[in-house]
Each structure stands twice: as structure tokens, then as C-alpha cells.
N, C-alpha and C positions, 0 to 999 in steps of 0.2 A: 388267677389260675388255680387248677385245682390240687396244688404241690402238697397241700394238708393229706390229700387221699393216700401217698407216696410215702409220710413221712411217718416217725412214729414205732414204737414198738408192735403196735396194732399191726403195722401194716408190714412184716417184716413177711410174709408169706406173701405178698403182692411183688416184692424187692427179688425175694428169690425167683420168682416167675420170668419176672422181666430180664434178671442176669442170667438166667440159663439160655434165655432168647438170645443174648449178647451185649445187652443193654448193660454200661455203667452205672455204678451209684451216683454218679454224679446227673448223667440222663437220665434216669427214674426221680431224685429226689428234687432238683433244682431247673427243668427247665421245661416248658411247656410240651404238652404231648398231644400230635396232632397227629389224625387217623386220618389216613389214605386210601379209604377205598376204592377199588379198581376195577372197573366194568371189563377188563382186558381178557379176549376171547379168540382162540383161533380160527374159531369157524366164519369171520364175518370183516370185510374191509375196513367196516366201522370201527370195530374196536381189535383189531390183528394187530397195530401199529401200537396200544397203549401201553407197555409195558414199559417201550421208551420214554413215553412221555412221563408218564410216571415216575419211573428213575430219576427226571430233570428235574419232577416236584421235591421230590425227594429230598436232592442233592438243594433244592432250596431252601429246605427248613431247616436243614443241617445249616447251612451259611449262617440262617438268622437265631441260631443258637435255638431252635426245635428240636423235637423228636419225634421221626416218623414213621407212624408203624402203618404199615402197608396189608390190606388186608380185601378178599376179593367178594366179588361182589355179584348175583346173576346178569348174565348179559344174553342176547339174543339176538338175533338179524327177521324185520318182519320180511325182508324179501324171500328167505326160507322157507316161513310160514306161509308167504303168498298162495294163494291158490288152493289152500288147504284148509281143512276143518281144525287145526292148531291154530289159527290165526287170531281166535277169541282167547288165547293166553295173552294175546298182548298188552288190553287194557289191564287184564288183572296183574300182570309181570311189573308195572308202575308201584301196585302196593305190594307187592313182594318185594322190591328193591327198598322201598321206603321202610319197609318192616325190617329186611337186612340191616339197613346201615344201621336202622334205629336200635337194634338189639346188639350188636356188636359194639357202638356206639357207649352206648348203654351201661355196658357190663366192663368195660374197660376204663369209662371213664376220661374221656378223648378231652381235651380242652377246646379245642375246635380238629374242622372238619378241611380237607383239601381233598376233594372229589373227583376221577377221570370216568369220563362216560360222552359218549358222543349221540347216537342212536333214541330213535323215537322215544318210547317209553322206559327207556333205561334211565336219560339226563332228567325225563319227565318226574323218574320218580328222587331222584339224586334231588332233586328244588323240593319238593315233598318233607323229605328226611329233614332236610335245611331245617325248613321252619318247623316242624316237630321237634325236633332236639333243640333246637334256638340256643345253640353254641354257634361262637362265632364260627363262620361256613363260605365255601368259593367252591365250584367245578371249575375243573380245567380243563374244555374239550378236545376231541379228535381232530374237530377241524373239518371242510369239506371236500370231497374226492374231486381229482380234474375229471373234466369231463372226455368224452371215447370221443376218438376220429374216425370211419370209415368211408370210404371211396368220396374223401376229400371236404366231407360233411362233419358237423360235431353230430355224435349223438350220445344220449342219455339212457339209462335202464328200462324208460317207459318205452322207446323207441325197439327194443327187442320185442315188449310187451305186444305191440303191432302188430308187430312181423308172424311174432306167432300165432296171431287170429286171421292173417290175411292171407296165407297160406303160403309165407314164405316156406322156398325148399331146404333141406338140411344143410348145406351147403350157405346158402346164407345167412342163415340160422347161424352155425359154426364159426361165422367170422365178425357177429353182433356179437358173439358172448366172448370172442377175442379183444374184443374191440371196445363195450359200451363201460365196464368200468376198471381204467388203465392203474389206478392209484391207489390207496387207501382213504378213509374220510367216508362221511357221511355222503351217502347219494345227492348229487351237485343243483338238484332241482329245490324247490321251496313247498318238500315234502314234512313231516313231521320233527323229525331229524335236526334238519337245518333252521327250521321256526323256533324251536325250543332252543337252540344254539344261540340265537341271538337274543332271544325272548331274556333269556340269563342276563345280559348285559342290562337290559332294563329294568329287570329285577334285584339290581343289585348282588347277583348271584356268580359274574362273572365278569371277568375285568376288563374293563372299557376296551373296543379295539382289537380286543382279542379271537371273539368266538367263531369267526368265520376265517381265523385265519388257515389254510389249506395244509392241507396233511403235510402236503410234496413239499411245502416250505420250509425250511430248517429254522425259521422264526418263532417256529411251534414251539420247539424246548429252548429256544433261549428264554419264552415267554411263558413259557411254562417253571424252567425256572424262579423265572423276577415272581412267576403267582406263588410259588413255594414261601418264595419269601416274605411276601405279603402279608399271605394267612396267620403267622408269626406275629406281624405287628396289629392285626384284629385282635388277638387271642388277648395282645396285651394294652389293646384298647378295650377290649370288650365290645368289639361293636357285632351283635347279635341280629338274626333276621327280622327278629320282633320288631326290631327299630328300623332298619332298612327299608324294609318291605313293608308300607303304609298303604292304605286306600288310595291312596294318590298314584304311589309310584304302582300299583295294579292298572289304575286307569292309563294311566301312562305305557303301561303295556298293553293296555285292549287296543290303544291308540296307533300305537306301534303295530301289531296286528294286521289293524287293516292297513297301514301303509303301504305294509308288503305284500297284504295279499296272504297272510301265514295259513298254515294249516287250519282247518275246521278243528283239530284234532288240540291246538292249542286253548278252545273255547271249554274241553274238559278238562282242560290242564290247570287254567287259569280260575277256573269256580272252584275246581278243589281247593286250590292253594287259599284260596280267599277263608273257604270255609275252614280250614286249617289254623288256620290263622285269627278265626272269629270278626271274621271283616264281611261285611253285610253287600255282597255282588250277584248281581241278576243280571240276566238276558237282556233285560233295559236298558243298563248302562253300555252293552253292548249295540244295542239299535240306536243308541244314541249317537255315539261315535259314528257309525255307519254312514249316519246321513253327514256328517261331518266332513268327514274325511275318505277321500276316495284315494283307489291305489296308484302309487309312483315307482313302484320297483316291476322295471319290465324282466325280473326271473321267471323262468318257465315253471307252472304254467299262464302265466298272465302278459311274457313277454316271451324273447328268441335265447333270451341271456341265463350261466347258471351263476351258483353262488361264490364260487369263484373268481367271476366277471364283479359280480356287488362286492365282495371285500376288496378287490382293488379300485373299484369305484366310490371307495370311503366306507363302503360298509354299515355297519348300524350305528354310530357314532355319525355319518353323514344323514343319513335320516332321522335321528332323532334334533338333528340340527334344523331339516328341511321343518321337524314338527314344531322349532321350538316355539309359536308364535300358538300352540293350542295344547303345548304339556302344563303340567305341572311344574313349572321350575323351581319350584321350593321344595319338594320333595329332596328325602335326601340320596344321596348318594354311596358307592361302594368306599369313597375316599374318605367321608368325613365332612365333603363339604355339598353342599344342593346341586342338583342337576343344571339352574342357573348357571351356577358358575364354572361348573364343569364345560358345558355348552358355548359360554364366551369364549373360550381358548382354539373352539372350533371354526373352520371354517366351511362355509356351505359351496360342494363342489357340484349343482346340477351337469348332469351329462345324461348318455343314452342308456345307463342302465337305472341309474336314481334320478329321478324327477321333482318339480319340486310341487307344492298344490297346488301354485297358479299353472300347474304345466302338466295336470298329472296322465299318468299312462292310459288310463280309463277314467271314464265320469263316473264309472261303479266303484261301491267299494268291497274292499277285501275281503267282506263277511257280510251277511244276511241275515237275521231272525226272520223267518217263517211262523205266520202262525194262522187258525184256521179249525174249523170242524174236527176233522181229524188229528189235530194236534194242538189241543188248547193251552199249553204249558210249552210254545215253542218248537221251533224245527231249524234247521240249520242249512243254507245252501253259498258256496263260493260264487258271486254274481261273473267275477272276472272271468272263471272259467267255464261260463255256459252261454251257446254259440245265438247268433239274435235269434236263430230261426225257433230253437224251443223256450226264447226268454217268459213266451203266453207258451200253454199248452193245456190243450184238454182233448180227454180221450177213453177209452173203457177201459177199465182198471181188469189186470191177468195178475192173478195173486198167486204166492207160494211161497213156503213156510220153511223157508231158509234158500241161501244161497244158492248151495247148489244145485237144487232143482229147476229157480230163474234160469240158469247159466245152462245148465242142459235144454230148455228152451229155447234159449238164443242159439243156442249153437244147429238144434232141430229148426230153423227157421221158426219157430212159432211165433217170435215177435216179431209185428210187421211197425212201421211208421206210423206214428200217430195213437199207440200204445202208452198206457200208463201201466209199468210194473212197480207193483206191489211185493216187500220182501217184510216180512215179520218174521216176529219171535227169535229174533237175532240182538236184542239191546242189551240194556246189561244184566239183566237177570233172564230174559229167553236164551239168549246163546248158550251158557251163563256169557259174560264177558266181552258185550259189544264188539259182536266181529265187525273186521274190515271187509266188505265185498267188493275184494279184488276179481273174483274168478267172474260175477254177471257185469260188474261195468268194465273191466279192462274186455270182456265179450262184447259189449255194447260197441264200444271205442273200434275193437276190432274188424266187427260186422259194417261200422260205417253208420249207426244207429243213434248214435248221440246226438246228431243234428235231426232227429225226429222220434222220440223217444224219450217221456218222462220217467224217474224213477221217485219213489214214496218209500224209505225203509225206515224201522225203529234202531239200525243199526249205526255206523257209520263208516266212512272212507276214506281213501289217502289223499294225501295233500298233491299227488301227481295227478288223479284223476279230475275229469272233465266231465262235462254233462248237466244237462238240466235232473239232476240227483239234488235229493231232500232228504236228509238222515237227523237223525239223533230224536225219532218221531217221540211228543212224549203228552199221556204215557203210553208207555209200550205197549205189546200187545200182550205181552205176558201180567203185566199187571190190568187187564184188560180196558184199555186201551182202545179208541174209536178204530186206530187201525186194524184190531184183533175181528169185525165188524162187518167189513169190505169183503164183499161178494165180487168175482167174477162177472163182468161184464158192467159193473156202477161206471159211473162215470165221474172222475176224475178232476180238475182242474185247477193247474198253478199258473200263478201269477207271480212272477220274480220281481219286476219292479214296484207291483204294491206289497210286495212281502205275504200273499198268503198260497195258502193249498187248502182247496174242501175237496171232502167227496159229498157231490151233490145226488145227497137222498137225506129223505126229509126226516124228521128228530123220532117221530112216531115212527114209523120204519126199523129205526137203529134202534130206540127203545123195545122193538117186539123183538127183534135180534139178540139183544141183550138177552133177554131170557132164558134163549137157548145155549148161550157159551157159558164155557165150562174150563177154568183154569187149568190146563196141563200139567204133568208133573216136571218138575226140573231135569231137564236133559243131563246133568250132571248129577249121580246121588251121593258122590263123595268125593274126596280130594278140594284142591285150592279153588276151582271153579264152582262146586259146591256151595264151597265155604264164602266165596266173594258174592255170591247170587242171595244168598241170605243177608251180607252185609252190606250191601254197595246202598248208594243213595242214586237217586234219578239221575239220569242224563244231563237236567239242568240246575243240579246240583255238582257236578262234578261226574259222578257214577264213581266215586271211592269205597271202599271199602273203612268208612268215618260213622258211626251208629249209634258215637254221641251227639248230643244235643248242643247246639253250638257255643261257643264262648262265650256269653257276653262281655267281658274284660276287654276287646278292642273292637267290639260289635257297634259299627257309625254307620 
């Protein structure tokens, strides 16, 4: 512990700091100091409820003779942003959050780390920070929201999504948005949110059993307590993410992944960390798995169930059980001791929301590498969520050069069936900051389009969306990119179960095209999106904001 920093004549201007906050001499000089940052935000279900939770952490470091200093941290809701040109803050909003804790972190001088954040790229970046500061470290999430009842049905946030492109009237419009999210927690589907909730447990990031446990449950702060107190006995183990968090236990989360079917959106989550970390992961090691392991978690959208239904149905602790016959069992664990032995204590409950692999929900699995002409460095498509009829698709490609023009399109009838749209200069340095295109596929979904209708973008999208969608094109078209290329009226053609997408026109063709393109200027000339468009690395690097050269020190 780092008591030396506290103690000392030297440090007699640090003492005064901390006792004007309220802090004794006895908690400044003698007992670990663990920093709490707090994703807790009014504007949003995900994080409205953390304050409490946070309290419970609290109240837990205090028990294990800690001290916790509470301190806040940006938060956000993409459902907010949905629909909107704010929505490319999102990816960038991961390394602001990581930059937060890391600088607050930092300057303080935290022994370790007790995290609340629940929400897409908020927890995304809270795991980020982790292993940057490599002080012993845990999130304590929000938890996931019940899901809405109307006119005797469950329905879920995407289900409003619908209604609004189907021309529901005001009137039932008015009683979806009563109705579609009753609770607090993280949106109840196996959107970004809920992926990185559990992804945490597997990363040793967050405590067995816990991360899907549901807002509405009061098991939340009891257990959020017992994590306060935890982080206490890390701090004075020293057990750090460096150690935790091995090549192994990442595969083990690619693994996990596909089980569930997790967000696309986890596949930039999981390269960054790697790269963070100096741990040597590619797109490979994810088509690896792919053909391995196909999905057993029927949560929507791969099955009828949300994630409220999986944590009472065992949760990630039962699926990492279903996997235990293809993890790494030696890997270690959040405890101290190997995922093995953790896993013995388990028992495997197959039911109708968790399946097991001889049983599994789909013969697909949970994630795809795409790759092809147009994207030689990989592309990414959800198999479970794209309907049989456009699993082949080819067709002339209708291009335009961001979202919202697509979507103004779709909504003008301009796309018909059998269409391949084309969405550039939306990845991480066109948008700046790889927007989500909610506003052309939640239209697609809308119009009834998805079942005859490919999408090709450099961008990417949510873990709720559906569709024969192909995102994270790379490279982009901002760094000019085959898909920066694509004429109007080419023709098109993916292929989801061999994993590719071309546009078929021929190398001489592209090559005289080439000629003619002419890199744009950054859609952003200042502020964070800016700044993140100069630094981020590719899509199948993560898309971070990381622009050193990677670690060798645990580079395998």
C-alpha cells in the first residue's frame, strides 16, 4: 500500500487536504485508499439508481478498514444520442472515461480502484482504466432493467424502436414509452451494456455472479457491499490486472462472447484492452472461436428472453460452466485461485434460456469476421441476428456518405429489396468516432427491409440491431479505404456463412478510381472528436485513442 505517500514531513500538505475533506489522521496515514469513481447520472436508468449503489461500496471499504473517496466520473445514455449526430461521442466517451479515472486516479494516488458504471461505453471504459493504472481494480455494476409489459406482452426499448417506423399512432406510441423501460439497469436485451456487464466477470474485472444481477433486486447492495469489501483484500493482496487479465483469460472472454451472442461492439472493446495491455490479439483468434463455439444464450436478439431471464437462469457463471470443456481453466481468477477451480463448485443448470453446446440455440455463432475486396483487414457481422433470407445477398450497391442521408432514403422509399446500402466515412476517424447507425437500420427494421436488404458500413452498430449489416469496414473510407471507391449502382455481394463481402468490380477499375479520390477534411476541426480522429488506431485495433507502440513486456 502506498501509506509511504501519506506519511512524512513531506507529505504534511497532502494530510492537510484530506482533513479538511473530513478524513482522520488515522485514515490518511494508516489504511488503504480506494477511489470510487461513479458513473451516477440523472439523465439515464442506467446509471439514476448509482449513487445507492455506491453508498453500499462505500459502506464496504469502511467495514474492511479502507478509505473511500468517491469521486464522479462522465456518464451518458446512447439511447439519448440515438437517432442523432451526438452518437459518434460514444466511442470516444470510452477514452474519456479511461483518461478520467486515470488522471484523477493518478493524482491522488488511489491504492486501488472500486468502479460503479453500468452503460455501454462507460463500464467499457471503467475495464480500460483498470488495466492502465494496474492498481488492484473491480466495477460494481448497475445491473440490468426488468423488462416493460404492454397489452399482456413483454416488451423491450427496441420494440418502441418499431412502432415508430411502422406508423404507430401517438396514442400507442404514448403507452410503449410508459411501458417499454419500468425499472432502472441497463436495457434488458444483449445490447452493449449488458455484454460488457458480464464480459467483466470474465475478465476478472468483476465478481463472480454478480453482474447481471438486476437493478429491482436489493441483492444489488448487499453485493455491492461484500464488492467494497473485497477490493480492501486486493489492495492488500496486491492482486493487480496485469496478473489477472492474461491472454488466456481474454480468449476466454472472446469465448464467452460468442456464447452469448455479446455485442459486436465488445470485439472493440476486447482489442483495445489486449492492446493495453501489450497482449498480441487479432481478428483471428476471434474466427477461431467462431467456428467453435456457436450461441446458447436465447436473450434477445438471438432468442424471446432478456437478461434478467439469464441471471436467474445462472447467469455467466452458468455459461462459463456450459464452456468449461473449451476455456482455459488455468487462467487465473478474480479470487486468487484458477477459473478450474472456481468452475468445480459450479454446477451446470441447461434450461431454456442457457443451453449447453451439444444443445445450442443456433448452429451460428455469436460473432463473424467478414472479410473480402472491400475490406481486407476484416469486417464484422452478428450471424444469429440476420434472418435466412439475406444470410447470401447480392445486389447494387446505393451509397451515401453518412447516416443520415441512408435514412432519409429509406424513409423516401428509395430502397427497394434486394438493395445493398452503402454507409461511409462514419468509422473512427470519418465520423470522427465510429458512429452507431441507429437512425438507417432501426429504418430498415422499421420499413420491413431487413429481410431483403444488405448493409456495408465502416461504421458500427447496436447490439439490439438485426439485419444482414456488415460494420467495422477496414480500412475505412476516410483513410481511403476500398469502400471510399464504391460507385452507385456496383454490385455488391455477401456471403455470411463463408464470411466474405466483395464488391465485384475488377482491381483495374478500383485502381483508376483511386486516382481520383481525394481525402476530406475531418468533419470535426477541434474539440475531443478532433483530438480522438488524430489518435485512435483502426477498428481492428480497438479504434482507441492508444498511439503508442505496443508493449512488448507481455506481448505473446
Amino acid at each position: 500500500m502506498g501509506t509511504e505517500y501519506w506519511n512524512g514531513a513531506e507529505a504534511a500538505h497532502r494530510r492537510v487536504m484530506m482533513k479538511a475533506a473530513g478524513y482522520s489522521d488515522e485514515d490518511i496515514r494508516r489504511k488503504p485508499h480506494i477511489g470510487v469513481p461513479n458513473s451516477f447520472m440523472e439523465g439515464s436508468p442506467g446509471t439514476a439508481h448509482l449513487r445507492r449503489i455506491c453508498d453500499a461500496v462505500k459502506e464496504g471499504i469502511w467495514a474492511a478498514g479502507g478509505v473511500p473517496v468517491e469521486f464522479g466520473i462522465p456518464a451518458t445514455c446512447g439511447n439519448v444520442a440515438n437517432g442523432s449526430d451526438e452518437m459518434k461521442y460514444e466511442q470516444v466517451g470510452r477514452d474519456i472515461v479511461a483518461m478520467s479515472v486515470e488522471f484523477v486516479s493518478r493524482v491522488h494516488h488511489f491504492d486501488g480502484l472500486a468502479m460503479i458504471a453500468s452503460c455501454d461505453l462507460i463500464i467499457a471504459g471503467c475495464y480500460m482504466a483498470a488495466m492502465r493504472l494496474d492498481i488492484p481494480s473491480m466495477v460494481v455494476t448497475g445491473g440490468s432493467m426488468t423488462a416493460g409489459q404492454h397489452c399482456g406482452k413483454t416488451v423491450v426499448e427496441a420494440d418502441l424502436d418499431a412502432a415508430r417506423f411502422t406508423g404507430a399512432d401517438e396514442k400507442e406510441l404514448f403507452e410503449l414509452e410508459e411501458s417499454v423501460c419500468p425499472s432502472y439497469g441497463a436495457c434488458p436485451s444483449m445490447g452493449t451494456a449488458n455484454t460488457m456487464q458480464m464480459l467483466g466477470e470474465v475478465m476478472n474485472l468483476v465478481l463472480p455472479g454478480t453482474a447481471t444481477t438486476p437493478a429491482s433486486d436489493n441483492a444489488k447492495i448487499r453485493l455491492a457491499r461484500s464488492a467494497g469489501k473485497y477490493i480492501v483484500e486486493m489492495v492488500r493482496t496486491n492482486r493487480k490486472p496485469s496478473e489477472l487479465i492474461t491472454k488466456e483469460v481474454l480468449l476466454n472472454a472472446i469465448m464467452f462472447d460468442m456464447a452469448v451472442a455479446g455485442s459486436t461492439n465488445a470485439v472493440l472493446h476486447l482489442l483495445a484492452y489486449a492492446y493495453e495491455l501489450g497482449i498480441k490479439l487479432t481478428y483471428e483468434d476471434f474466427d477461431k472461436y467462431a467456428e467453435e463455439i456457436k450461441c446458447i444464450n436465447a436473450v434477445i436478439p438471438s432468442g424471446p428472453y432478456t437478461v434478467v431471464d439469464f441471471h436467474y437462469a445462472g447467469g455467466v457463471m452458468n455459461v462459463m460452466k456450459q464452456l468449461e470443456g473449451k476455456l482455459f481453466t488455468d487462467a487465473p481468477s478474480i479470487y486468487g485461485t484458477t477459473w478450474g477451480e472456481m468452475l468445480s463448485k459450479i454446477e451446470a443448470k441447461e434450461n431454456k434460456v442457457i443451453h449447453s453446446l451439444e444443445n445450442p440455440v443456433s448452429t451460428l455463432p455469436g460473432l463473424k469476421i467478414m472479410r473480402g475486396n472491400i475490406t481486407p483487414n476484416g469486417a464484422i457481422v452478428r450471424p444469429t441476428a440476420v434472418y435466412e433470407e439475406v444470410k447470401y445477398i447480392k445486389g447494387k450497391a446505393k451509397v451515401f456518405e453518412g447516416d443520415y442521408p441512408a435514412f432519409e432514403a429509406i424513409q423516401n422509399g428509395e430502397i427497394v429489396p434486394g438493395d445493398i446500402i452503402v454507409i461511409r466515412y462514419e468509422g473512427c476517424k470519418g465520423a470522427p468516432g465510429m458512429k452507431e447507425l441507429m437512425l438507417s437500420i432501426d429504418a430498415l427494421i422499421g420499413k420491413g427491409l431487413d429481410k431483403s436488404v444488405g448493409l456495408v458500413t465502416d461504421a458500427r452498430f447496436s447490439g439490439f440491431n438485426y439485419g444482414a449489416i456488415i460494420g467495422h469496414v477496414s480500412p475505412e473510407a476516410y483513410d481511403g479505404g476500398v469502400i471510399a471507391l464504391v460507385e452507385n449502382g456496383d454490385e455488391i455481394e455477401i456471403d455470411i456463412p463463408k464470411g466474405t463481402v466483395d464488391l465485384l468490380v475488377s482491381d483495374e477499375e478500383l485502381a483508376e478510381r483511386r486516382k481520383n479520390w481525394v481525402c476530406p477534411p475531418l468533419k470535426q476541426q477541434k474539440g475531443c472528436l478532433n483530438i480522438y480522429a488524430q489518435m485512435c488506431r483502426p477498428a481492428e485495433e480497438g479504434g482507441a485513442m492508444q498511439p503508442w507502440p505496443l508493449d512488448a513486456k507481455y506481448y505473446v
